[in-house]
N, C-alpha and C positions, 0 to 999 in steps of 0.2 A: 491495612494495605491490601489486602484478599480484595476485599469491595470495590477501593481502588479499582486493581486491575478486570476486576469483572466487567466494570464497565467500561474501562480503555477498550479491551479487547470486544467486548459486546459493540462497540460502537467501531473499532474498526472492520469486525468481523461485517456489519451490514455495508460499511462503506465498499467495503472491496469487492461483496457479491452485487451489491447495484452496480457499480463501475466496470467491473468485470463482464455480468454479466449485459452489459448492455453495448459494450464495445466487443465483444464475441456477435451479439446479436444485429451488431452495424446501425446502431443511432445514429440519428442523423445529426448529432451535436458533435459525434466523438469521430465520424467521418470528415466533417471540416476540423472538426481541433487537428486533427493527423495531417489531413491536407495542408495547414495552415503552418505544422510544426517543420513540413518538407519531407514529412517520413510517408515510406509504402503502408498499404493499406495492410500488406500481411503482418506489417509489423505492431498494427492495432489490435488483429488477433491474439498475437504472441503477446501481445502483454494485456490482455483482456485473461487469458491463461496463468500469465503469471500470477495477476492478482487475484484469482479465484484459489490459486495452488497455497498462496498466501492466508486466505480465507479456508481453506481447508485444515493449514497448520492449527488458524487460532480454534477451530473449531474442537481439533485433538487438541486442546491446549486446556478445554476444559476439564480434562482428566489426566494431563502429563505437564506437567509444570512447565517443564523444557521445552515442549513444543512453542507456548506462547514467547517466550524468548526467542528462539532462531524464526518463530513467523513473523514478530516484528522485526528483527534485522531484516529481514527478505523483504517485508514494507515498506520499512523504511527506506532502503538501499535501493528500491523501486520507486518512490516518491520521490526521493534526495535527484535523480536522475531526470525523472519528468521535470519537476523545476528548474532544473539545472539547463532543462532542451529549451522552455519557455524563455529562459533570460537569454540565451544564445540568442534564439529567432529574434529578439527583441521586441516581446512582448510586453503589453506593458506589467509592469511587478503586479498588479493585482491581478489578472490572469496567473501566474507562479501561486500565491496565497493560499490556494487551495491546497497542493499539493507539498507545499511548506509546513503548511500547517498538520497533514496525515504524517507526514516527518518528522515533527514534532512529538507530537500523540504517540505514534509507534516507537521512539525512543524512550518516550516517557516508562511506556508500557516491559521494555526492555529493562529500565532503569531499578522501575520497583521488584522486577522478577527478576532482578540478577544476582542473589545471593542463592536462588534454588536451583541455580542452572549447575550442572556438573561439566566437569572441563571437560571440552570436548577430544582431546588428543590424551 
């Protein structure tokens, strides 16, 4: 399972510093996706941010078990929400795919690391 998750998380960790970083940097791909979804441009920021702060968790996740857990929740509950905007706007469902599919992945990664997480309360 270790392996498993090294590579969930290796592979969302690059997902989220590309995507992050390039919607902080104002691609010109993720300037119309935002335009397209109805939302402000600051708000491409703010979640260009989220997903790096996400990427940061997995990255302590290499050394705290716990962090990989609570970064995929933060992932996934960030992905879960992009799709959720995409089917709103009435995009077509393959536009959503993508980010369905990081929602996926990040629960997955959740799923296997969830007996070393310690309760949090």
């Amino acid at each position: 399972m270790l392996i498993l998750s090294i590579i969930l998380q290796s592979f969302l960790l690059v997902t989220m510093t590309f995507a992050g970083g390039n919607k902080l940097g104002g691609a010109k791909s993720f300037v119309e996706m935002f335009d397209s979804l109805k939302l402000p441009q600051w708000f491409r920021v703010v979640t260009g941010l989220v997903q790096l702060a996400g990427a940061v968790g997995l990255v302590i996740g290499y050394w705290h078990l716990a962090a990989v857990s609570w970064a995929g929740i933060w992932i996934g509950i960030t992905m879960l929400v992009a799709c959720l905007l995409h089917l709103r706007i009435k995009h077509p469902p393959v536009q959503a795919m993508p980010s369905l599919i990081i929602t996926l992945i990040a629960s997955a990664l959740v799923l296997v690391n969830a007996f070393g997480v310690p309760h949090p309360l």
